[in-house]
C-alpha positions in Angstrom: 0.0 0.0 0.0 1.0 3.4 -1.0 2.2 6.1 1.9 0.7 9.5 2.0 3.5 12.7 0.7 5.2 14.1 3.5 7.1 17.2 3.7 10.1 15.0 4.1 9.9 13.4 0.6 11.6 16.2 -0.6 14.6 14.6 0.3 13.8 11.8 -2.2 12.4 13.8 -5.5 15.6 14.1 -7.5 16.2 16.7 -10.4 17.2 15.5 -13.7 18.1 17.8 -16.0 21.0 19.8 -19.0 20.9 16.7 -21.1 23.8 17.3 -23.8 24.9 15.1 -26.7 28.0 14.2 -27.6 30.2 15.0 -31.2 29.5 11.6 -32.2 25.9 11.6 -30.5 25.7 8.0 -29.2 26.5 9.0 -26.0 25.4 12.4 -23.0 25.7 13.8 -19.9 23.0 15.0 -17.6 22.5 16.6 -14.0 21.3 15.1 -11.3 20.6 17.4 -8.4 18.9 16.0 -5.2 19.0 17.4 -1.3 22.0 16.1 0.8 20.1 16.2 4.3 23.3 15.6 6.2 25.0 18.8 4.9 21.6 20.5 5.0 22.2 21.7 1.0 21.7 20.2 -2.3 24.3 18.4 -4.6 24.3 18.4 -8.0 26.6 15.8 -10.0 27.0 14.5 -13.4 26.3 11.4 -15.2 27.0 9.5 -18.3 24.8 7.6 -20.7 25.6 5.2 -23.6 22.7 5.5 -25.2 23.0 2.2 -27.2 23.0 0.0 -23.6 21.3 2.5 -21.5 24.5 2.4 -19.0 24.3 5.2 -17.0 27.8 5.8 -15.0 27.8 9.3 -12.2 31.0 10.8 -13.2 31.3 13.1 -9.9 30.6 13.2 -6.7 31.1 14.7 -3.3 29.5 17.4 -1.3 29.2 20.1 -4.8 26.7 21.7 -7.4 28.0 20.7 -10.6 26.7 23.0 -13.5 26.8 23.6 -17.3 28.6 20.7 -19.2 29.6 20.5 -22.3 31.5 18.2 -24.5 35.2 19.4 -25.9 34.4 19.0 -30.0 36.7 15.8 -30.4 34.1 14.2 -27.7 36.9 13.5 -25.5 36.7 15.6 -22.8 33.9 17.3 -20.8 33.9 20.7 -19.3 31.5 21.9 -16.5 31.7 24.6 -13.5 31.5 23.2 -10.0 31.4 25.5 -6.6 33.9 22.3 -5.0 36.4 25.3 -4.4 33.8 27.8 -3.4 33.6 29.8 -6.2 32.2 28.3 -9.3 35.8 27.7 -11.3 36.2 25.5 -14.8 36.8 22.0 -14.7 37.1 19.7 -17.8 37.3 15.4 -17.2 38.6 13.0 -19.6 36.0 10.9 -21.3 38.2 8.0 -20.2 37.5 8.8 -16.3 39.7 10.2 -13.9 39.7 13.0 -11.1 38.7 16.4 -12.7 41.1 19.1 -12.9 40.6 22.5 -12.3 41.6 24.5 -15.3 40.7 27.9 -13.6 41.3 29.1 -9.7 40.1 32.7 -10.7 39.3 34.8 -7.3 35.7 35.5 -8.3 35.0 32.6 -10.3 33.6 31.7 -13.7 30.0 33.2 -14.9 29.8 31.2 -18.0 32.0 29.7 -20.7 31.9 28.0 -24.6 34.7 25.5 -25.8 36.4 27.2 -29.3 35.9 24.9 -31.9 39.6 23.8 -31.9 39.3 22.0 -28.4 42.4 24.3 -27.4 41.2 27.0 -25.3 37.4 27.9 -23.2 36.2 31.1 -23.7 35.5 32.3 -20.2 33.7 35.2 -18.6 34.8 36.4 -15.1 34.0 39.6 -12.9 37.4 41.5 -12.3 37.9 44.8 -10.9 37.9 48.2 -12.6 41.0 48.8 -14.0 42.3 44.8 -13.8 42.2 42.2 -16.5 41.2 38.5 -15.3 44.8 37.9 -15.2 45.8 40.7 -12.5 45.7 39.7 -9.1 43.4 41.9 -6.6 44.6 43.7 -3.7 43.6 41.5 -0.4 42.4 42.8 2.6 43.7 41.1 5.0 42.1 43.0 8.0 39.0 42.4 6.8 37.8 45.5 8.7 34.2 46.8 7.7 33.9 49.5 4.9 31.2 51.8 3.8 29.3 51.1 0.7 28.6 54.3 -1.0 25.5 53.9 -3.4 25.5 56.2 -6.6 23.3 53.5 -8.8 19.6 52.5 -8.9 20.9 49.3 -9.1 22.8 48.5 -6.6 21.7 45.1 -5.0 20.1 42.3 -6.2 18.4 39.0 -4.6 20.7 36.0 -3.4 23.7 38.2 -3.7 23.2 42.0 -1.6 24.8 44.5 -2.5 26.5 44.4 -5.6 30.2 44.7 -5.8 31.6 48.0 -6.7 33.7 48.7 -9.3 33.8 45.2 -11.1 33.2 44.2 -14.7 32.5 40.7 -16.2 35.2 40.2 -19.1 35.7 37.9 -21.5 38.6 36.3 -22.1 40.1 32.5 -23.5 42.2 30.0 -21.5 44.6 27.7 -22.7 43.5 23.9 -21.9 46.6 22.5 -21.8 48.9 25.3 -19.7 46.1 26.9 -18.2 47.4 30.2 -19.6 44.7 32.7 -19.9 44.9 35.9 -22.6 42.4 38.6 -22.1 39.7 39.7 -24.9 37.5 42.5 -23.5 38.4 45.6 -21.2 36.8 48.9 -20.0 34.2 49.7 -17.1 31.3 47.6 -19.2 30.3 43.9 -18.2 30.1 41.1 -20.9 29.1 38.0 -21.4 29.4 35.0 -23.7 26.2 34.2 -25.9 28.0 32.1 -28.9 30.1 31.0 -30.7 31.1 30.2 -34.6 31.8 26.7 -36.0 34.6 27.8 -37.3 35.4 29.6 -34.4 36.4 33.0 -35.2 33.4 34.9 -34.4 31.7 35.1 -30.8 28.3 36.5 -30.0 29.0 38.8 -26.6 26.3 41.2 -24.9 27.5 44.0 -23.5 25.7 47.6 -22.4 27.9 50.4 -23.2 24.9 52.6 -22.9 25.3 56.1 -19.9 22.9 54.6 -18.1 24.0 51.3 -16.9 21.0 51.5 -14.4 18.9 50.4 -17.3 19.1 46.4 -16.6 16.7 45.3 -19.5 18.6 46.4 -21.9 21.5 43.6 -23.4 22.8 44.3 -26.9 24.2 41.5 -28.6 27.8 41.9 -30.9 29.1 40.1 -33.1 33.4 40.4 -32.5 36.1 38.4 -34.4 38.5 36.6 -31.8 41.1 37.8 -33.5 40.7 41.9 -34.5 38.7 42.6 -31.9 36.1 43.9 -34.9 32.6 44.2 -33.6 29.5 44.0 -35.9 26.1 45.0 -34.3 23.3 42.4 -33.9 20.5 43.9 -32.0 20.9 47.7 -30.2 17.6 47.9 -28.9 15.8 48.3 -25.3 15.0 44.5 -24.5 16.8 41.1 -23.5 18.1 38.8 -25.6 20.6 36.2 -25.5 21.3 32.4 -26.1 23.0 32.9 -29.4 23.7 29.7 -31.3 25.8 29.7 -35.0 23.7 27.2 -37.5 25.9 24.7 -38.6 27.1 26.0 -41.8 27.6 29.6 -40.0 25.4 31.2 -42.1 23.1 31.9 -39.7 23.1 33.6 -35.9 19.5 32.5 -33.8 18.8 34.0 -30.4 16.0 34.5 -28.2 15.2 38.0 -27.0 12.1 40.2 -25.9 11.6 44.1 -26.3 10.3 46.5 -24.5 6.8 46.7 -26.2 4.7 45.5 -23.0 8.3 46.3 -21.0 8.3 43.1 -18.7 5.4 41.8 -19.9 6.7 41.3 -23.9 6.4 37.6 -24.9 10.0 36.2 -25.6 10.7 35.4 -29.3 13.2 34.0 -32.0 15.1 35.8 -33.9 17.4 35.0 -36.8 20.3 36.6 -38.7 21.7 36.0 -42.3 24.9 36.9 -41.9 25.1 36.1 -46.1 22.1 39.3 -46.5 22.5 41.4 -42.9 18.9 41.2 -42.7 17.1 39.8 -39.3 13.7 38.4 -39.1 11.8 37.7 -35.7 10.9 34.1 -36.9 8.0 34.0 -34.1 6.1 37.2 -35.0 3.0 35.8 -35.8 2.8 32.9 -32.8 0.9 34.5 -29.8 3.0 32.5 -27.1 6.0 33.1 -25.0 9.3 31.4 -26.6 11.3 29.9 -23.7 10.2 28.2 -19.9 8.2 30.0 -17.6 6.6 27.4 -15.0 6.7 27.8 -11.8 7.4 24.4 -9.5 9.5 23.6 -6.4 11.5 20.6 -7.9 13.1 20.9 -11.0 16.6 22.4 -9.7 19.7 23.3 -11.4 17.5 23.8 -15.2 19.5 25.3 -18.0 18.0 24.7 -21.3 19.2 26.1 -24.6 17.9 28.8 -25.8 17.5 27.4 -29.2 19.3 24.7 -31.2 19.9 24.1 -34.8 19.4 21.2 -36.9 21.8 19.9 -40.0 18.8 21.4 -42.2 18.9 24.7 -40.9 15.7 24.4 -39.3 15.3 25.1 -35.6 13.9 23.7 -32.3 13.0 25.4 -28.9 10.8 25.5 -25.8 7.8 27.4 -25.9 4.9 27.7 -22.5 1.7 27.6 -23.8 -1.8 26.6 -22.1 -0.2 25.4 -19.0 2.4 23.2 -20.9 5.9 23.7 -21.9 6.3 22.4 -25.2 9.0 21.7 -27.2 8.4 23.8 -30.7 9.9 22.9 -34.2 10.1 26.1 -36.7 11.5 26.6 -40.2 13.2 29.7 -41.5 10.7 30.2 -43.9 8.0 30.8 -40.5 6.2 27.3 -40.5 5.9 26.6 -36.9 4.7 23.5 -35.3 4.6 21.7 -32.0 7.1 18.6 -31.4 6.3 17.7 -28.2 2.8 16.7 -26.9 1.0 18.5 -24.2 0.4 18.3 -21.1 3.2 18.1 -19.5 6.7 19.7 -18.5 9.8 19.5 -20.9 12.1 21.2 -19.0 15.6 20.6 -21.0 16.5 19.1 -24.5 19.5 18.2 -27.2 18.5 17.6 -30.4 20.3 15.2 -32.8 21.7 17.0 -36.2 19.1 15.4 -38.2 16.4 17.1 -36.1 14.2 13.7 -36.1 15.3 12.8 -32.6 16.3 14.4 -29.3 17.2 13.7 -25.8 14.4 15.6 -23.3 13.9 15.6 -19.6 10.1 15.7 -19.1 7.5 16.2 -15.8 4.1 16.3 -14.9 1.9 17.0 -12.5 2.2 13.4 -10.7 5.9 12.6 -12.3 9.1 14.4 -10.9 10.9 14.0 -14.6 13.6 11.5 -15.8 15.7 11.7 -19.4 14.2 10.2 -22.7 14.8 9.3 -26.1 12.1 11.0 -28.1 11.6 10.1 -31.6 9.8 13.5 -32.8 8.7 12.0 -36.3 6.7 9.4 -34.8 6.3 10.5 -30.8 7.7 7.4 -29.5 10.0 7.6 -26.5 12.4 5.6 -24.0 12.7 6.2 -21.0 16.9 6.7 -20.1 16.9 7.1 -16.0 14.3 5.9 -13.5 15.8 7.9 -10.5 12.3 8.8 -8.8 11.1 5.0 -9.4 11.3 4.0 -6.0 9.5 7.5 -4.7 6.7 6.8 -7.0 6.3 3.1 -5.9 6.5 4.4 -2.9 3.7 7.6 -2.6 0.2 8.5 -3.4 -0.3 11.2 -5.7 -3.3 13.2 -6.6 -4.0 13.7 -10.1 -4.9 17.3 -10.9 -8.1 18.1 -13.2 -7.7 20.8 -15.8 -10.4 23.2 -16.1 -11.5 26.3 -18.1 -14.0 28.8 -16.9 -15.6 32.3 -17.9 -14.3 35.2 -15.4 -16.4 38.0 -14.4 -16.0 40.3 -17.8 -16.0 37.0 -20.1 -12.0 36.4 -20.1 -11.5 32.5 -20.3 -9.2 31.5 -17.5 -7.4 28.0 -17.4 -6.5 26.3 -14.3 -6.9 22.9 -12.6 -8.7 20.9 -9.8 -7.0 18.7 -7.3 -8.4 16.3 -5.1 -7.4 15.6 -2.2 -4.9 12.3 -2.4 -7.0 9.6 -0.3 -10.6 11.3 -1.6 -13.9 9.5 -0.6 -16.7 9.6 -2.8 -19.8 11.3 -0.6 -17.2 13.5 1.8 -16.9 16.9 2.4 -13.4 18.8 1.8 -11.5 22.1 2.5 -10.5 23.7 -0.7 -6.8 26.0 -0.7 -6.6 28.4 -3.6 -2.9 28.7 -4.4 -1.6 32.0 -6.7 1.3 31.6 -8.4 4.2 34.6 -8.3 5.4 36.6 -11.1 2.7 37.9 -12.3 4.5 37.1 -16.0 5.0 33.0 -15.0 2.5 30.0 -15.0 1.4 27.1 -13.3 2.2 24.3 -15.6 1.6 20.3 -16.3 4.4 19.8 -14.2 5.6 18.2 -10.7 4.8 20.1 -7.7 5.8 19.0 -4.4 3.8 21.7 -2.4 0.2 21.1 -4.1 0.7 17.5 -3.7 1.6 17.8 0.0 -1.4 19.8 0.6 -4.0 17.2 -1.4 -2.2 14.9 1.0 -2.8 16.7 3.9 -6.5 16.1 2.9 -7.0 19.3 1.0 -8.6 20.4 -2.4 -6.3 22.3 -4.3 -7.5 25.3 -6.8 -4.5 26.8 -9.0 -5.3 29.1 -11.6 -3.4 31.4 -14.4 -5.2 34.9 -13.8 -4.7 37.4 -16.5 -1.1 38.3 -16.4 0.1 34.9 -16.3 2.2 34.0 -19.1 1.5 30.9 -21.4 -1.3 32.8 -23.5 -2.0 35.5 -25.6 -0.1 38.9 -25.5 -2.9 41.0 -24.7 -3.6 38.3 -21.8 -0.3 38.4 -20.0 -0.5 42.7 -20.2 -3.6 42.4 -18.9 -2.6 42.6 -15.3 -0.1 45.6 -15.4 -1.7 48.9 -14.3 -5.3 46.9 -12.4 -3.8 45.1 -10.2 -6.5 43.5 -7.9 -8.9 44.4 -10.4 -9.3 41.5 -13.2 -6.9 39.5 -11.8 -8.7 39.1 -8.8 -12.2 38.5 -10.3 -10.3 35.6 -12.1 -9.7 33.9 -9.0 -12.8 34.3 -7.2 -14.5 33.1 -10.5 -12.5 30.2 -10.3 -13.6 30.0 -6.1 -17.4 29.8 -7.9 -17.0 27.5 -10.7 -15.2 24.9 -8.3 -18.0 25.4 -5.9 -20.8 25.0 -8.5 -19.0 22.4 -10.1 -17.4 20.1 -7.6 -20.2 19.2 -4.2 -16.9 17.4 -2.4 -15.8 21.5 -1.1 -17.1 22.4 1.8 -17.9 26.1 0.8 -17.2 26.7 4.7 -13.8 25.8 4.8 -11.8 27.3 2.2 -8.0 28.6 2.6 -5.8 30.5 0.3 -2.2 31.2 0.0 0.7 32.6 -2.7 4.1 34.2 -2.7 5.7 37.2 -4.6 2.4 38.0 -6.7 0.8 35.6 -5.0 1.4 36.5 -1.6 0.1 40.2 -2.7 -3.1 38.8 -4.1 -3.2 36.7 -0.9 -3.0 39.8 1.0 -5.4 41.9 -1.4 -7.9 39.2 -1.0 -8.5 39.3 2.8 -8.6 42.2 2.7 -11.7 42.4 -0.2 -13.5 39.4 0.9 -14.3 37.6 3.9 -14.9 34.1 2.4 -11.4 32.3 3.1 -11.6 31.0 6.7 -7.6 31.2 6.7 -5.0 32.9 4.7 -0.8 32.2 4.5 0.7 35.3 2.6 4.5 34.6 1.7 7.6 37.2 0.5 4.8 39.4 -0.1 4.1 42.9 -1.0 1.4 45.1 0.7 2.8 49.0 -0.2 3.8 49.8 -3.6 4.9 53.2 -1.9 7.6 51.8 -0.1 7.9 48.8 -2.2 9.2 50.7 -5.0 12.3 52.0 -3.2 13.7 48.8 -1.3 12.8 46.4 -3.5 15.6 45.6 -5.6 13.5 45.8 -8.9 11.0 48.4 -7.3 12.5 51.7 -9.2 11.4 49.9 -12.9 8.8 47.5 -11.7 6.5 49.5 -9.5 6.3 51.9 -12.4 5.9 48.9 -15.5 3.2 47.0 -13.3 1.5 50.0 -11.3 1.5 52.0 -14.2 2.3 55.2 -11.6 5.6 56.1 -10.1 6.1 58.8 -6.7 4.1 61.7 -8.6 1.5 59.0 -8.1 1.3 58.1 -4.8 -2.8 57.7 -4.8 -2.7 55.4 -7.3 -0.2 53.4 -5.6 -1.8 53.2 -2.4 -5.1 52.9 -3.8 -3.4 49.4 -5.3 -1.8 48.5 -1.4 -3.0 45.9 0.3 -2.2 47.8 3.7 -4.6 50.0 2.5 -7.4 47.8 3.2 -5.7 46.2 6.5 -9.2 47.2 8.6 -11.5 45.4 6.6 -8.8 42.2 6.9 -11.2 39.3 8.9 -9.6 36.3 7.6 -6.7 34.9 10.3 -3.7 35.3 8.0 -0.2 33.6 8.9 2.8 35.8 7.0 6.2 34.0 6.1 8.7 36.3 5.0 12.5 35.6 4.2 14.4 38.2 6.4 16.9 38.7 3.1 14.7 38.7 0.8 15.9 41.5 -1.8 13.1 41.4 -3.9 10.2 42.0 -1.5 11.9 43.1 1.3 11.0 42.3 4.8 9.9 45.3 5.5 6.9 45.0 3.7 5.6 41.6 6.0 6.8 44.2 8.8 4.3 46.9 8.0 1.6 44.7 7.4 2.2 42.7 10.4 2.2 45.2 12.7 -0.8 47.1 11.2 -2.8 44.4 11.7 -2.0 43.3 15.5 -2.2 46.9 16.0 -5.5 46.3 15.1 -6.4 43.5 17.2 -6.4 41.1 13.9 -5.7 37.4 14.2 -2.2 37.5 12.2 1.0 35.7 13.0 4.6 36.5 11.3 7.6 34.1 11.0 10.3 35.1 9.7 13.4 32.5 8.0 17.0 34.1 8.7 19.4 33.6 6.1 17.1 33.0 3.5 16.0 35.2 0.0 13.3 35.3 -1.8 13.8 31.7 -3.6 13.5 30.0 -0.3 10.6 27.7 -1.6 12.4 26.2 -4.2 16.2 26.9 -3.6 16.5 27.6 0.2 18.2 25.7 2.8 16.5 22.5 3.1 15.6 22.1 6.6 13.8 25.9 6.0 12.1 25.0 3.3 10.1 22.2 5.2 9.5 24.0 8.1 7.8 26.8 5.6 6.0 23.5 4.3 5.0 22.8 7.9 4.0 26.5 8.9 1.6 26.0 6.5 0.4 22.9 7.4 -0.4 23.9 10.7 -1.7 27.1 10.6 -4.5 25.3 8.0 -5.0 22.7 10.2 -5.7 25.0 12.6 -8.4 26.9 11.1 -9.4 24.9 8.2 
């Protein structure tokens, strides 16, 4: 008999993910990330497959987050980063085994890197400081004694990392595989970073912003510069982000993934493609009204680093796309035809296609399977599966299958979301329902594993999770729906969905029903008990409840208070009028607020305000607050915080509920 899904199975779900081919493509590497509960962190290490016997061999171990391999192009050697030494530095292992050696010991580490085609040198990106090149040693403090950070940026901090270090610069520069000898390629007070690289290896694709203001952090112009003059030819020198360049195979071509600045944060993510034979660029996706790229949100999939697009021997084109709740892979030719190659409903969260574009290695999820490698035959849809790491979990544990539904909001909108029962359901018995509300706004819930809705359909709960307008996945105009009202449509989204599973489902107990979100979601949390009085309990998480305040100690606030709010400090009415704190007296619902205490993108202080407003007020409303921990404590935090989050929850539904 099947066990029930604890908190503490987190420590069994394993990641598997960054499947790359080989030269000679009968062999790959993956990831596997999982927990290490003695160490209280997570190791990630890397494995081999022949993929004619299935073998699978780990390549690394020990107490370390491996990240980013890749192959040399002779096949005999394998590159990847690895934090063993602290700081992420380059190693590369012989395809023949042995211990790893470190080819960089670089004082800040590596950021990213691409083999040259001639398996003789990495291209490697690494922060230096002003002035330095990443050969130059930096002046050491030995003291150590405390210093004053003087601010003169907008941007001057950033979540998971504080304050950002002054006067440093990511430069580019190759290393020497065989003596370790590193010659610089880039200088001057601008940070760069690697997107691509030629097959012939003479041209890379860099991003740098040269631009005054360097406070303007969506904007990442991509170059094209010969390795050896230095010469620089201009891609794309427009507002926007875009990246992930890849060369097509005869180098005629450059693709890359970017967005602009049309709906600011809210533009749906495209592919674009240069002919380097006619200088002409064409946004191959212009017509398809979906987001290009990954955009679920989930708690398990750890360590993901897909491509942003990959060629075939054809010079046609593959690459991940979210659409209705799905992440699909998407085949497209130059001439625009675009068509799905993956089927729905579910979760592909990383891919390597073969050169012939017929077949391709994928790690895949879904709502009641944590994701394991496959062979996927695209022209015919069959697969194999490769790995069967979370066999024994699912053997082991009852899982609820989700329901997806579709409903008609207040004005009309068609919102998309599913139905969970709870895992051990019995026909002719009444349930609690939790609403869950995803972050973002500009993500999705997806056909894809997620440990915390399944704990709470174990816990006996019904689980509603919805994509309001805003959510990404959908139309254009539905993702910018949101910016500028929120609370308004958004939240008549939601409690449309509260009625249809009412009307539609006679296991809720209309009495008993609970809601809770983070980021976004912890802000609609907060906007909704403070609107309604029908949830009997509430958790709000890294929330935000003043946009005042919000949009000066956030570390995105200066840009995103004004690209979502649609108002800035000239104003302030609107932005209040939007506040949850606003509305803190007409809060009835007992509310339980989890907040990071370094959390850099919704700052404490904004569970502070809130909390104290409302004890001031005689509310019911508890706060607890996780040291050491950032805004990605759900998904990436330290372990034995993230379950007692899971358990705070737990309770404080238990209690009410």
């Amino acid at each position: 008999m099947k066990t029930c899904l604890t908190k503490e199975h987190l420590y069994q779900i394993q990641s598997i993910t960054n499947p790359v081919l080989a030269p000679n493509e009968q062999e790959a590497v993956f990831v596997r990330t999982q927990i290490n509960e003695q160490e209280n962190n997570y190791n990630a290490h890397l494995f081999h497959i022949d993929l004619a016997s299935r073998e699978i061999v780990q390549w690394t171990f020990g107490n370390e987050v491996i990240a980013a391999p890749a192959w040399s192009p002779d096949g005999k050697k394998i590159a990847f980063l690895s934090n063993r030494n602290e700081k992420n530095q380059l190693f590369i292992m012989h395809r023949q085994g042995g211990e790893a050696q470190a080819i960089t010991t670089l004082p800040n580490g590596i950021q990213d890197f691409l083999w040259s085609p001639c398996g003789e040198k990495i291209w490697i990106a690494s922060s230096v400081k002003k002035g330095l090149t990443i050969m130059q040693e930096e002046e050491k403090d030995e003291k150590k004694l405390l210093k004053p950070y003087a601010v003169d940026k907008l941007k001057y901090k950033a979540d998971s990392v504080g304050l950002l270090p002054q006067d440093r610069f990511t430069q580019i520069a190759a290393v020497n595989v065989t003596t370790k000898e590193i010659t610089s390629i880039t200088a001057g007070d601008y940070s760069h970073s690697i997107q691509g690289i030629s097959q012939d290896g003479q041209w890379l694709v860099i991003s740098v912003n040269r631009a005054e203001n360097t406070d303007d952090v969506f904007r990442t112009p991509l170059y094209l510069m010969n390795v050896e003059t230095k010469e620089e030819k201009v891609l794309v020198d427009a507002d926007g982000n875009y990246g992930g360049a890849e060369f097509s195979m005869d180098d005629r071509y450059i693709a890359y993934r970017g967005a602009d600045q049309a709906f600011l944060n809210a533009t749906h993510g495209h592919i674009y493609v240069y002919d380097r034979e006619t200088g002409l660029t064409q946004k191959l996706t212009e017509s398809f009204d979906a987001p290009v790229g990954d955009y679920s949100v989930a708690d398990t999939q750890q360590n993901v680093d897909a491509p942003a697009v990959k060629w075939t021997e054809n010079n046609d084109l593959y690459f991940q796309v979210s659409i209705s709740g799905d992440v699909r892979l998407y085949y497209a030719t130059l001439d625009g035809a675009i068509y799905p190659a993956s089927p729905e409903n579910e979760h592909i969260h990383g891919y390597a296609i073969f050169k012939n574009g017929n077949r391709a290695l994928i790690t895949a999820s879904n709502a009641t399977f944590p994701g394991e490698l496959f062979d996927f035959d695209i022209t015919t849809g069959e697969r194999k599966q490769l790995t069967r790491f979370n066999e024994a979990f699912l053997n082991d544990v009852q899982l609820a299958t989700p329901e997806a539904i579709s409903y008609e909001s207040k004005d009309g909108t068609i919102i998309h979301g599913w139905m969970m029962k709870p895992a051990q359901f019995e026909e002719g018995t009444k349930y609690p329902l939790i609403v869950e509300v995803h972050g973002g706004p500009h993500t999705l819930y997806a056909n894809t594993f997620f440990h915390e809705l399944q704990l709470l359909a174990a816990q006996g709960y019904g689980v509603l999770y919805v994509n309001p307008r805003g959510s990404h996945g959908y139309s254009q105009a539905f993702v910018d729906a949101v910016r500028g009202d929120y609370g308004g449509g958004d939240y008549e989204d939601i409690m449309a969905g509260v009625d249809y599973a009412l009307a539609n489902y006679s296991w809720v107990d209309d009495s008993r029903l609970g809601v809770t979100g983070g980021s976004y979601g912890g802000f609609m949390t907060n906007w909704i008990v403070g609107h309604t009085n029908r949830f009997k309990a509430a958790v709000t998480q890294r929330s935000i409840s003043n946009w005042i305040s919000f949009n000066g100690v956030s570390d995105i606030g200066y840009y995103f208070t004004e690209w979502q709010m649609q108002a800035d400090m000239n104003d302030v009415e609107k932005l209040w009028k939007h506040s949850p704190l606003k509305y803190a007296a007409q809060v009835e619902t007992p509310l339980l607020i989890l907040h990071s205490e370094r959390d850099f993108r919704c700052p404490i202080e904004q569970a502070e305000q809130f909390y104290i407003t409302l004890k001031r007020m005689g509310k019911d409303v508890e706060f607890v607050r996780f040291p050491e921990s950032d805004h990605n404590l759900s998904r990436t935090g330290t372990p034995n915080l993230r379950l007692e989050r899971l358990e705070q929850i737990i309770g404080w539904f238990k209690r009410y509920l």
